[in-house]
Steps between C-alpha positions, in 0.01 A plus 500: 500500500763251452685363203396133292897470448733680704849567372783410713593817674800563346368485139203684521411773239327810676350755273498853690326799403562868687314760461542671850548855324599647186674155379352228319685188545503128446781269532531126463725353776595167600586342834490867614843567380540452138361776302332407140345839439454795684347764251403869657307731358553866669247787461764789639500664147077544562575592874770763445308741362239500831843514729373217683288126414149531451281237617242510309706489179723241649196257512422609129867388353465209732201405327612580172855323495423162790421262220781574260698507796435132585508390154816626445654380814400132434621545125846609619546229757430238211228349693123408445243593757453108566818550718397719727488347822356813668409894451637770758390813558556825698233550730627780620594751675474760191208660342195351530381533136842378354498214751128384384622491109789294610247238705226492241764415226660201745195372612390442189826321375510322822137410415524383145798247591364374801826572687595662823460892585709663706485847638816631598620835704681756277815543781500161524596490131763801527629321802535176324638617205833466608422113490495533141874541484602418828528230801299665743588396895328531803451725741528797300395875503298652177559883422209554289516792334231663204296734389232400804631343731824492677544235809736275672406136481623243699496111348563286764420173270377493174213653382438680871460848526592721764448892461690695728549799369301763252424812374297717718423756187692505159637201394891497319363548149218755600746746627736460196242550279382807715838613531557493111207677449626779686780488253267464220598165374234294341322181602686298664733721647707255688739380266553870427628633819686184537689587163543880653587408845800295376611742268555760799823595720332598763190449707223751673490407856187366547310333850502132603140348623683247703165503737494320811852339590370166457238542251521337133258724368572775211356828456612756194207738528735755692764392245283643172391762704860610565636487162187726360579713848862528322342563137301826646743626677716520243252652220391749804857664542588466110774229481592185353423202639716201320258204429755259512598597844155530613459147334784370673419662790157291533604180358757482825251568714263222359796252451682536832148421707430242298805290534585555841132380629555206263846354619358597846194265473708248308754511842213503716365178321803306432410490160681329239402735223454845414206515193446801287198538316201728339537736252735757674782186548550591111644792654855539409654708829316264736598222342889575546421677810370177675733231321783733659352470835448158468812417414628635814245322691600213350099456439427321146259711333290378199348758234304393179619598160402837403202313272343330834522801684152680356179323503506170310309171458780288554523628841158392590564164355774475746322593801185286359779180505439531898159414505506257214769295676252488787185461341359819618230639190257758463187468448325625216307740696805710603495858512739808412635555836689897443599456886596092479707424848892389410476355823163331502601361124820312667480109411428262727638169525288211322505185317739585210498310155690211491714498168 
């Protein structure tokens, strides 16, 4: 599918749409940089009261809210929908029927313009967030962290993906959420025990999956199992087990593996940059955790604004720049892929647009 009249690349108006979850998002960005709107609609208030997201009802509020959505996004960036230059769209990973809402509704924008579609990776997007608001350098190492996935990604040159490390059960934001649970918090428990953990003096001592000695991967399975290990063996023999310090006492744990395999990997591959990113980077003890060690790394490290941090359009648009600038479109036979390859979605070089 190709465009009648491209834009130069650095002027091009992308609308994005997201709808990976329990979001619905579309943003209007252009050049893949400057933001024109970036409106989110969240369905945690419909989620809370099931302690977790429900697909099926997901894909119903997706349905129900995707056209407004758009509508609204285009009215804020003052723009008609004769300046799109190209739709983007999450094509996953994330729930299948979310994901399909999300295509049908792009495919038939990109349809009804005649203009370019472009699937785009949902990591990509967290990961290229940061080049909403910063200069982003290469090599550099990605600590993705969210509610599904958490992974070290290597960039060795734009738009090129290199996983080197991941989960091998829970991911960052599963075991918070598990974890708050416990502590009967509601949905989503993470910013919760974040709150509680920093409000404690002290800390439960708590195990380290450190794994292999060279290994990038994470596990926190033994972690959540520990801390409700330390929750029953307090209510067996009658005493009081401080939630803060238990909270503390986990969100340690997490933080300490996580940024010591990060400034390891960015070491390993003389990176120039340590990226934060996902959901969980809105967390505020990793956040000062890793800037601290950082700083005495001397490592730059680049984290979104607390706003770019949770699943948003704008992100997508970013990521969706990549291709554009290379001419690389979907067709519009593209499927909801829930297990679409960060690696495998990595840009190639091609013929770019000549401004």
């Amino acid at each position: 599918m190709t465009k009648t009249k491209p834009a130069a690349a650095c002027d091009e108006i992308i609308l994005a749409i997201e709808t990976s979850c329990d979001e619905t998002s579309a943003a209007v960005v252009r050049g893949g940089r400057e933001i024109l709107s970036n409106i989110i609609s969240s369905q945690i208030e419909t989620h809370k009261q099931f302690g977790g997201v429900v697909p099926e009802i997901a894909s119903r509020q997706h349905v129900e809210s995707i056209t407004l959505i758009m509508e609204e996004a285009v009215h804020k960036a003052g723009i008609t929908l004769a300046d799109i230059d190209a739709v983007a769209v999450t094509q996953g990973p994330g729930l299948v029927g979310a994901l399909l809402v999300g295509l049908v509704a792009a495919k038939s924008l990109a349809m009804a313009l005649d203009v370019p579609l472009i699937g785009t990776h949902h990591i990509a997007g967290h990961i290229y967030a940061n080049k909403l608001v910063h200069t982003m350098v290469y090599p550099s190492v990605a600590l993705v962290v969210s509610g599904g996935h958490t992974e070290l990604v290597v960039l060795e040159q734009e738009g090129s993906f290199r996983i080197i490390g991941r989960t091998r059960d829970d991911a960052v934001g599963e075991a918070y959420d598990k974890v708050a649970r416990s502590l009967k918090f509601p949905y989503p428990g993470g910013p919760h025990v974040d709150k509680l953990a920093q409000s404690a003096e002290e800390a439960l001592p708590l195990p380290r999956a450190w794994l292999e000695p060279d290994s990038y991967d994470f596990s926190f399975s033994g972690l959540k199992s520990a801390v409700l290990a330390a929750i029953n063996q307090a209510n067996m023999k009658g005493l009081m087990l401080d939630p803060a310090t238990l909270a503390r006492g986990f969100q340690e744990s997490v933080i300490e593996v996580l940024v010591e395999k990060a400034i390891r990997a960015v070491h390993a591959y003389d990176a120039k940059q340590l990226l934060l990113c996902g959901g969980v980077a809105a967390n505020g003890g990793l956040r000062a955790a890793l800037q601290a060690r950082c700083d005495e790394e001397n490592v730059p490290l680049l984290i979104p604004p607390m706003s770019l941090c949770t699943d948003n359009a704008a992100m997508i648009a970013a990521a969706a720049h990549l291709k554009w600038e290379r001419g690389q479109f979907s067709e519009l036979d593209m499927k909801a892929d829930p297990m679409l390859s960060l690696e495998e979605w990595s840009v190639s070089e091609g013929a770019k647009f000549q401004a």
